[in-house]
C-alpha positions as MATLAB code, in Angstrom:
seq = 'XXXXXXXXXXXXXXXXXXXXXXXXXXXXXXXXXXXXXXXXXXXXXXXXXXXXXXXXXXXXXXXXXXXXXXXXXXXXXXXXXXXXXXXXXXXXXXXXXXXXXXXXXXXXXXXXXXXXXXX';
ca = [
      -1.397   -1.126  -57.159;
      -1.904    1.119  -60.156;
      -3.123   -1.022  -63.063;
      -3.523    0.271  -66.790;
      -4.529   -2.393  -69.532;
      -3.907   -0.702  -73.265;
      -5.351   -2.402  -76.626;
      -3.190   -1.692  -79.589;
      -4.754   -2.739  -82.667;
      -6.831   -5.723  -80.651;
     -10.062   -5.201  -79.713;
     -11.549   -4.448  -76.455;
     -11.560   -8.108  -74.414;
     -13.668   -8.001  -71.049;
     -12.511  -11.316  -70.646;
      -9.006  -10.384  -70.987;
      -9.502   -7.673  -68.517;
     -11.164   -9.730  -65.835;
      -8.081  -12.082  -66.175;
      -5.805   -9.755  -65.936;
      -7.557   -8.317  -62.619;
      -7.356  -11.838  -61.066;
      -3.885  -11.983  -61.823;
      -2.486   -8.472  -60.592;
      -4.319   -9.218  -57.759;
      -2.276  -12.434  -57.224;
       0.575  -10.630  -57.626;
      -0.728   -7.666  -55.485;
      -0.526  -10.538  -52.657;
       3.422  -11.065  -53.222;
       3.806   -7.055  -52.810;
       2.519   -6.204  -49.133;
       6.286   -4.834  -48.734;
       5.530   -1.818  -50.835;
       3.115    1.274  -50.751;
       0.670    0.338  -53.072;
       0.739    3.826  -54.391;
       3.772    3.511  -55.864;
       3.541   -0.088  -57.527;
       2.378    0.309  -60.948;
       1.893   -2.364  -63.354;
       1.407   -1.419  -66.909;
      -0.382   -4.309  -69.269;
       0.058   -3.786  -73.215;
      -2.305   -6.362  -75.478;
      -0.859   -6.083  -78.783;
      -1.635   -8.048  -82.387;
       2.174   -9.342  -83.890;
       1.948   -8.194  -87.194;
       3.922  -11.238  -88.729;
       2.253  -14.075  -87.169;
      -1.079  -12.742  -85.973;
      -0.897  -14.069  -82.441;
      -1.867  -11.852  -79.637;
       1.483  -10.185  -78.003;
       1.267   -9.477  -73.813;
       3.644   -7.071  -72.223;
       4.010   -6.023  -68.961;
       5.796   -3.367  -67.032;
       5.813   -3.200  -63.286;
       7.565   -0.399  -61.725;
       8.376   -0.707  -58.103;
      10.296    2.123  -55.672;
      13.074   -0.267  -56.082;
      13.119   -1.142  -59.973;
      11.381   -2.034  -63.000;
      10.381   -5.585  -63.979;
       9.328   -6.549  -67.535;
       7.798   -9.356  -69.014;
       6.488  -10.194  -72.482;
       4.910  -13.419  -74.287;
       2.897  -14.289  -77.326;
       0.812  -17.032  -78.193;
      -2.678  -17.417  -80.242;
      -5.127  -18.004  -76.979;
      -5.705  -14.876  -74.869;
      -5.767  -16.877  -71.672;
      -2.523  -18.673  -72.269;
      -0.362  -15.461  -73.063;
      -2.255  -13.772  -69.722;
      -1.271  -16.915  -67.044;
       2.290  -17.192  -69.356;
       3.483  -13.972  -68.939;
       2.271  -13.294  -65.365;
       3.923  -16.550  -64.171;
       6.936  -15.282  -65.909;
       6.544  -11.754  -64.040;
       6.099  -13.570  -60.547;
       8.926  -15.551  -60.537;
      11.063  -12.281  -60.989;
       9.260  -10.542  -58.683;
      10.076  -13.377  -56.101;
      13.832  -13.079  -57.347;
      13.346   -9.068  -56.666;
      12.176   -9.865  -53.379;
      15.078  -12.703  -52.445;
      17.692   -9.895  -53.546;
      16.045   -7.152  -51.561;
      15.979   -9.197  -48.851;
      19.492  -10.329  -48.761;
      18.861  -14.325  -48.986;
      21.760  -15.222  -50.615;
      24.304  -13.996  -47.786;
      22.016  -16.108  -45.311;
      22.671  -19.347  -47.077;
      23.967  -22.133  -44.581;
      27.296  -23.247  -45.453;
      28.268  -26.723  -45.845;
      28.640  -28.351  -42.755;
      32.136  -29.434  -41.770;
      33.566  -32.643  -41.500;
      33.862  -34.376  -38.029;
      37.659  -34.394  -37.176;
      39.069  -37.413  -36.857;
      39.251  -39.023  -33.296;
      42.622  -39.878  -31.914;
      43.343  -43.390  -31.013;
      44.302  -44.884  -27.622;
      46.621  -47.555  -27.449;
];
């Protein structure tokens, strides 16, 4: 997987990057299925200019789509595990649908007919 962090108007956090390596790496675990050179997740650490929280966004472009994913809070490490968790469970979706899961769901089973009476 291609990874590419960008600051905009935030300054340089090796924390945040080290958390952000952990966490593509989780994710790089729910990938196998793909070439790895041509997953590419694209992280964007911005300031809102409103509130002042820290803004994440992330973009991860696989040969079969594009996923985003976007939070904000005030703590660095609770936007990074919000917005990732939020990114995995599509990617799981994106997986399901690839994979055709919902046409394999079992049906209801039917009802035992009725047994006939001797008298």
């Amino acid at each position: 997987m291609k990874l590419s962090i960008v600051f905009k108007e935030v300054d340089r956090h090796a924390p945040a990057e080290k958390s952000l390596q952990r966490c593509a790496e989780k994710l790089n675990k729910l990938l196998k299925s793909f070439d790895p050179d041509l997953v590419q997740l694209h992280c964007v650490f911005s300031k809102v200019p409103r509130t002042g929280e820290l803004g994440l966004a992330l973009n991860l472009t696989l040969p079969t789509g594009t996923l985003h994913a976007t939070d904000e809070s005030e703590h660095l490490p609770a936007v990074c595990k919000s917005t990732f968790a939020e990114l995995e469970t599509q990617v799981k979706k994106h997986i399901a649908r690839l994979r055709k899961d919902h046409e394999w769901k079992r049906k209801r089973p039917r009802p035992a007919p009725p047994e006939e009476v001797l008298a």
